[in-house]
Biotite code that builds the C-alpha atoms (Angstrom):
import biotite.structure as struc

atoms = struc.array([
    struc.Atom([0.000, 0.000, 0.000], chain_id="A", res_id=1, res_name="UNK", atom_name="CA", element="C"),
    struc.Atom([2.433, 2.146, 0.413], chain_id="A", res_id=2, res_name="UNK", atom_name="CA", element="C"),
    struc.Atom([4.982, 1.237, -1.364], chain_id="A", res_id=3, res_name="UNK", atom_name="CA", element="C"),
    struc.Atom([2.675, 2.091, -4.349], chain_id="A", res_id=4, res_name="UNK", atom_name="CA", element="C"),
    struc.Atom([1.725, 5.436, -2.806], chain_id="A", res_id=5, res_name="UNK", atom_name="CA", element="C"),
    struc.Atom([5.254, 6.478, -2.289], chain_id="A", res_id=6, res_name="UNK", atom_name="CA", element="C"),
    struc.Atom([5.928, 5.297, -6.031], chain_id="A", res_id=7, res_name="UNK", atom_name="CA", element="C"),
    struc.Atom([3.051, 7.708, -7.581], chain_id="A", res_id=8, res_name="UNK", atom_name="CA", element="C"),
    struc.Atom([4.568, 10.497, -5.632], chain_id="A", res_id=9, res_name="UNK", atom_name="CA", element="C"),
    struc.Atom([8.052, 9.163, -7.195], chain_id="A", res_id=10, res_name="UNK", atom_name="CA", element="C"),
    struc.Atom([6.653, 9.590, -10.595], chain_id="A", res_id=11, res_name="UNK", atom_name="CA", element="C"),
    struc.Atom([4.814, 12.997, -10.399], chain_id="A", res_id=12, res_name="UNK", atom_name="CA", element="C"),
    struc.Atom([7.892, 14.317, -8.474], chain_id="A", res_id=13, res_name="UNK", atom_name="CA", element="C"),
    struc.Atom([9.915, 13.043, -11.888], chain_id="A", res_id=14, res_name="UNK", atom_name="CA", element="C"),
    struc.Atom([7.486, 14.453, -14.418], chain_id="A", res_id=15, res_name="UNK", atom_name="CA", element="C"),
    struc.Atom([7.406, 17.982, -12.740], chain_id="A", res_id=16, res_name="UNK", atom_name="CA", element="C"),
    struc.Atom([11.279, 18.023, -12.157], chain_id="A", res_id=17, res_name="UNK", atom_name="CA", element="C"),
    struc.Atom([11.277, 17.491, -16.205], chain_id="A", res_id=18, res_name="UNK", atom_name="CA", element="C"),
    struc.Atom([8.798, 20.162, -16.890], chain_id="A", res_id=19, res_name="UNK", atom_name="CA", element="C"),
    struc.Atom([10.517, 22.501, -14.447], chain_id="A", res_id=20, res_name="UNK", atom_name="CA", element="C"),
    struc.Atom([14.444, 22.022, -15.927], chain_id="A", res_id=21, res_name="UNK", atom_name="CA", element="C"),
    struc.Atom([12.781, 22.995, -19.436], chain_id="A", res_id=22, res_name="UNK", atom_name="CA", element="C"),
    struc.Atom([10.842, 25.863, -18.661], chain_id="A", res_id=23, res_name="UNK", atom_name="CA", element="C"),
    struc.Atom([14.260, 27.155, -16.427], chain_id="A", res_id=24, res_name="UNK", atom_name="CA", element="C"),
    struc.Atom([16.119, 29.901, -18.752], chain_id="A", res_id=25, res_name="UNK", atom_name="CA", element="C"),
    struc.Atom([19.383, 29.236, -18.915], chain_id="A", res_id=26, res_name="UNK", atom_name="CA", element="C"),
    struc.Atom([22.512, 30.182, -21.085], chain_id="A", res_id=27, res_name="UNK", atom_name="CA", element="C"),
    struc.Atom([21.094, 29.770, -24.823], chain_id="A", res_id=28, res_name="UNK", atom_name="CA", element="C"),
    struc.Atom([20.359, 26.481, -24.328], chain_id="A", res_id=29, res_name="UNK", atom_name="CA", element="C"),
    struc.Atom([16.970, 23.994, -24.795], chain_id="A", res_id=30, res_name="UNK", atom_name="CA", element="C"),
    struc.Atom([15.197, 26.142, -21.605], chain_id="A", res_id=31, res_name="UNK", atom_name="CA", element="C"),
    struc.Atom([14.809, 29.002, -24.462], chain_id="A", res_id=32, res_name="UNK", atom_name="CA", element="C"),
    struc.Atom([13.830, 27.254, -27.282], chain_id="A", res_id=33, res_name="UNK", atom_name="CA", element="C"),
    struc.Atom([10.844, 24.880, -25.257], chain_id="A", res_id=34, res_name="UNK", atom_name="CA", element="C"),
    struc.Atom([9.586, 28.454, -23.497], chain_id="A", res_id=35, res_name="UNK", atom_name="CA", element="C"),
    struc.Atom([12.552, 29.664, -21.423], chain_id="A", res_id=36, res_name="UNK", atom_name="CA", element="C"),
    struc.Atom([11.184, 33.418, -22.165], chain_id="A", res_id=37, res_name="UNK", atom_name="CA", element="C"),
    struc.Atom([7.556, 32.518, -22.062], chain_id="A", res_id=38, res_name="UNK", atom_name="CA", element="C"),
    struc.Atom([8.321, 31.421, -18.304], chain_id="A", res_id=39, res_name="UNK", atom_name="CA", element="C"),
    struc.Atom([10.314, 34.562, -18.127], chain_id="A", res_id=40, res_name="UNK", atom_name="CA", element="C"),
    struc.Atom([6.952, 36.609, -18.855], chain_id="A", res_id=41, res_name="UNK", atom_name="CA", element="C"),
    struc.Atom([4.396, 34.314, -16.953], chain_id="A", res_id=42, res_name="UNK", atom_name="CA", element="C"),
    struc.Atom([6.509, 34.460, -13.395], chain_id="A", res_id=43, res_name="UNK", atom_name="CA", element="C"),
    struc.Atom([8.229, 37.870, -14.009], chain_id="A", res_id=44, res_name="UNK", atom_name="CA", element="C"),
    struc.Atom([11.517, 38.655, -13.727], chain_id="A", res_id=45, res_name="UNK", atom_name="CA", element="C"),
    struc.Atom([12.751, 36.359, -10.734], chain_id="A", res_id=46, res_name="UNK", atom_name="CA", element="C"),
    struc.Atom([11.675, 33.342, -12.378], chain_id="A", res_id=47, res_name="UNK", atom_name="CA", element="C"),
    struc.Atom([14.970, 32.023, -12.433], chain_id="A", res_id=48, res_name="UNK", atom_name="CA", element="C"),
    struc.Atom([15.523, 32.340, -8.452], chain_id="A", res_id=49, res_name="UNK", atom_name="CA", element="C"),
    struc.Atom([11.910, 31.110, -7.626], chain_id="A", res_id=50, res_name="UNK", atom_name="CA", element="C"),
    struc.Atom([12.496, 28.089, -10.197], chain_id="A", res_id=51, res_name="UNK", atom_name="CA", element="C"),
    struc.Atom([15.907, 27.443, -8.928], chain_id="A", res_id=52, res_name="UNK", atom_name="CA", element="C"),
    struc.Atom([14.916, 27.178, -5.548], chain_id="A", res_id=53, res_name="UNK", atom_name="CA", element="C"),
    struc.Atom([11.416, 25.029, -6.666], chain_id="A", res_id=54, res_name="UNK", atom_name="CA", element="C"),
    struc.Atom([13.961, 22.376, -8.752], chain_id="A", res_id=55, res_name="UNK", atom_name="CA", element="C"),
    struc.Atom([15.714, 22.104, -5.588], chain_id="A", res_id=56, res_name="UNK", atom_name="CA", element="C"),
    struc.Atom([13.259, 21.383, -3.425], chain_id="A", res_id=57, res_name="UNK", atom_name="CA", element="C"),
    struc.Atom([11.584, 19.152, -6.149], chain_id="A", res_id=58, res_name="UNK", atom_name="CA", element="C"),
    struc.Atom([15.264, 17.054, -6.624], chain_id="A", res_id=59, res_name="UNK", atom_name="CA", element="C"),
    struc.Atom([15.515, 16.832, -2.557], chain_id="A", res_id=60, res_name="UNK", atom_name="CA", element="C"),
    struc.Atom([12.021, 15.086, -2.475], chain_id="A", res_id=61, res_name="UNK", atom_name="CA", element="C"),
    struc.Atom([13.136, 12.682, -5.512], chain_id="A", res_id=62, res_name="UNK", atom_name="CA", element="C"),
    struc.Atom([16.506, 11.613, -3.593], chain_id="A", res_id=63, res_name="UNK", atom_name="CA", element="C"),
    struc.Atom([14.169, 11.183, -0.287], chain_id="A", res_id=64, res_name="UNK", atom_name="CA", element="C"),
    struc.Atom([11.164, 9.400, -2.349], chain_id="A", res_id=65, res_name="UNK", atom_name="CA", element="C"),
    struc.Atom([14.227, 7.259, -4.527], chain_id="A", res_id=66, res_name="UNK", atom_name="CA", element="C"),
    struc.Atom([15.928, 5.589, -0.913], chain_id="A", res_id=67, res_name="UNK", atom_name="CA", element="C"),
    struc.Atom([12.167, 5.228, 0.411], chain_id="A", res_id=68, res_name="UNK", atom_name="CA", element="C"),
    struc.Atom([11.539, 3.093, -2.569], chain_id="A", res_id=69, res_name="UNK", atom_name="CA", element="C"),
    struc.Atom([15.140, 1.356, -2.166], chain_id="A", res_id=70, res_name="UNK", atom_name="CA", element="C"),
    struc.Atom([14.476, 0.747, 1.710], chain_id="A", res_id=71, res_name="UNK", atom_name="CA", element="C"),
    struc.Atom([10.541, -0.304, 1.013], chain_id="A", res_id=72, res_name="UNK", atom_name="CA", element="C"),
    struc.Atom([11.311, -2.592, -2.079], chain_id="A", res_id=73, res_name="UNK", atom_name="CA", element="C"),
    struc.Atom([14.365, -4.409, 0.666], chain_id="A", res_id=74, res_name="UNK", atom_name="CA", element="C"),
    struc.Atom([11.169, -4.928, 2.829], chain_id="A", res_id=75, res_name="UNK", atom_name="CA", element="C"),
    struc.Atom([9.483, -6.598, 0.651], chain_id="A", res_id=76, res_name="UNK", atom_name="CA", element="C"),
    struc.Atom([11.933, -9.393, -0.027], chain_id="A", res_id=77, res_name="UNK", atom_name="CA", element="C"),
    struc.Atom([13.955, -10.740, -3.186], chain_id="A", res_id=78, res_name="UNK", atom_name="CA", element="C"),
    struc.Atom([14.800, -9.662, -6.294], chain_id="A", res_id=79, res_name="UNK", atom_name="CA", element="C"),
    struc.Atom([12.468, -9.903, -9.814], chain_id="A", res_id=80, res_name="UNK", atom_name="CA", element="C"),
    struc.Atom([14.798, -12.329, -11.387], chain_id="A", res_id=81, res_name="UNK", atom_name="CA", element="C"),
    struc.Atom([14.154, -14.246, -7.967], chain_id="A", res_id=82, res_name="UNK", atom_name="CA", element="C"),
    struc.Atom([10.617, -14.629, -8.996], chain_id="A", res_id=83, res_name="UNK", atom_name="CA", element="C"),
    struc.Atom([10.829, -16.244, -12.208], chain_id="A", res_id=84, res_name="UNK", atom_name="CA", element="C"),
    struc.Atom([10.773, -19.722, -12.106], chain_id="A", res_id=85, res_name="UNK", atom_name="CA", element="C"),
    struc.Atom([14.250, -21.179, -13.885], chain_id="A", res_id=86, res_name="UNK", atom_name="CA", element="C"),
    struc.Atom([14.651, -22.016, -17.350], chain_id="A", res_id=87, res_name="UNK", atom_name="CA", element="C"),
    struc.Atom([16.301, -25.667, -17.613], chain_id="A", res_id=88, res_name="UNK", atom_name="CA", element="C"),
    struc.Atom([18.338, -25.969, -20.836], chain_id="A", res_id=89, res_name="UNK", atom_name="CA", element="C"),
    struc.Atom([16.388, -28.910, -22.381], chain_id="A", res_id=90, res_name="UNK", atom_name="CA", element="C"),
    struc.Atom([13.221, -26.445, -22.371], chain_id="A", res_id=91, res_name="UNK", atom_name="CA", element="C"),
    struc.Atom([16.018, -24.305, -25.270], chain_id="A", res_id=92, res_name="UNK", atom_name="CA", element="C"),
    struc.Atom([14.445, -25.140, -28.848], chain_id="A", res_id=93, res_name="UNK", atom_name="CA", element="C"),
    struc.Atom([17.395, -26.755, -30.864], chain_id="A", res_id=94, res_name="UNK", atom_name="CA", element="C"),
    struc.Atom([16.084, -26.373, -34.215], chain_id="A", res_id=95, res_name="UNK", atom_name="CA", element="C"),
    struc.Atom([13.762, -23.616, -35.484], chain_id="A", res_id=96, res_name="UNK", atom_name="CA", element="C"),
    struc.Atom([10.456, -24.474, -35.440], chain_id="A", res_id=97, res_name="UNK", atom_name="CA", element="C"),
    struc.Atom([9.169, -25.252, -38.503], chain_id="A", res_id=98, res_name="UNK", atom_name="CA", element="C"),
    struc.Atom([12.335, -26.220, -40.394], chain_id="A", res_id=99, res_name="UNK", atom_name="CA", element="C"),
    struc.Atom([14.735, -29.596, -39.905], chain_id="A", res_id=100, res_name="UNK", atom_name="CA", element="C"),
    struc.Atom([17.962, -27.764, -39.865], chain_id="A", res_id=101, res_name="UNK", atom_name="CA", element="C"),
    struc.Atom([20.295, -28.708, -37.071], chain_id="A", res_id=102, res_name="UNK", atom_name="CA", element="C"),
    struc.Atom([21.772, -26.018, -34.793], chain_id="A", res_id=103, res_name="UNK", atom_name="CA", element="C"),
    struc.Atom([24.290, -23.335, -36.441], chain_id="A", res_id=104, res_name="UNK", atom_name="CA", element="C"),
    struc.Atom([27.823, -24.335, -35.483], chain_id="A", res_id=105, res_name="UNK", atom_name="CA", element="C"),
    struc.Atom([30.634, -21.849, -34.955], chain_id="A", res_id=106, res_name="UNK", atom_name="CA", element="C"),
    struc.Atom([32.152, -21.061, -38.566], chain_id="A", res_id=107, res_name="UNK", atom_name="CA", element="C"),
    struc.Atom([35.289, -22.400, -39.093], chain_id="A", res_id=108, res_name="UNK", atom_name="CA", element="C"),
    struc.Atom([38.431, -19.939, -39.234], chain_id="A", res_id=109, res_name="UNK", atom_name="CA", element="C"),
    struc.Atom([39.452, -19.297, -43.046], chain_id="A", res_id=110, res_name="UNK", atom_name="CA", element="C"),
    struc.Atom([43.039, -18.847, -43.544], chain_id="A", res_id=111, res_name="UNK", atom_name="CA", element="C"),
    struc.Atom([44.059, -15.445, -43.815], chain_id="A", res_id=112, res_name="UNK", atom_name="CA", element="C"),
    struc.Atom([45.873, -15.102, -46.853], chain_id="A", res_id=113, res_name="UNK", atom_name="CA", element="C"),
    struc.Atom([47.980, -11.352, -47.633], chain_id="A", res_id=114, res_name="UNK", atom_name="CA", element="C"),
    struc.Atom([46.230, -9.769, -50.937], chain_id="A", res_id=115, res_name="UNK", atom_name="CA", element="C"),
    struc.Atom([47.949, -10.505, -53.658], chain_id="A", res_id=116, res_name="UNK", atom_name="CA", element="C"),
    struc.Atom([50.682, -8.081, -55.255], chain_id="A", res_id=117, res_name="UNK", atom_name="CA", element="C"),
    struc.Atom([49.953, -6.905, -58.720], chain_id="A", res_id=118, res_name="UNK", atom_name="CA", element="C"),
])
């Protein structure tokens, strides 16, 4: 329960931090071309302090929400890979279905011969 609360949060946190980074103006870079200015003219002047201070304060909830997720999913016991019940080699197809052609074998090494002067 919440695990999957603190992951929503994880995710919203992400998708603001991206919007935020793109709307900051920075030094001619993609902030201007995807609306750096037009965030410029919607929060004044001091956008770039306000927004600075917002992405930090956005990126210190993300590290916080990131080790609760770390420390919640350790909680919960094993690993994904843990869950998935184990291939046994016989189970491996050796042939293409379809089709009676044996396995492909390792080419053989062909002599390497120097071109030939002309």
């Amino acid at each position: 329960m919440i695990y999957g609360a603190v992951l929503i949060v994880h995710v919203l946190l992400a998708l603001f931090m991206i919007v935020i980074i793109l709307l900051q103006g920075g030094r001619g870079g993609l902030g201007e071309t995807m609306g750096g200015a037009a965030a410029q003219s919607l929060f004044g002047g001091g956008a770039n302090i306000v927004m600075t201070k917002v992405t930090a304060v956005f990126a210190a909830l993300f590290m916080v929400t990131s080790l609760s997720l770390a420390f919640l999913s350790a909680q919960r016991g094993g690993s994904v890979m843990d869950k998935l019940p184990a291939a046994a080699e016989s189970a491996l197809p050796l042939t293409l279905p379809g089709t009676d052609l044996p396995p492909a074998t390792a080419p053989a090494q062909a002599p390497v011969t120097p071109p030939a002067a002309q």
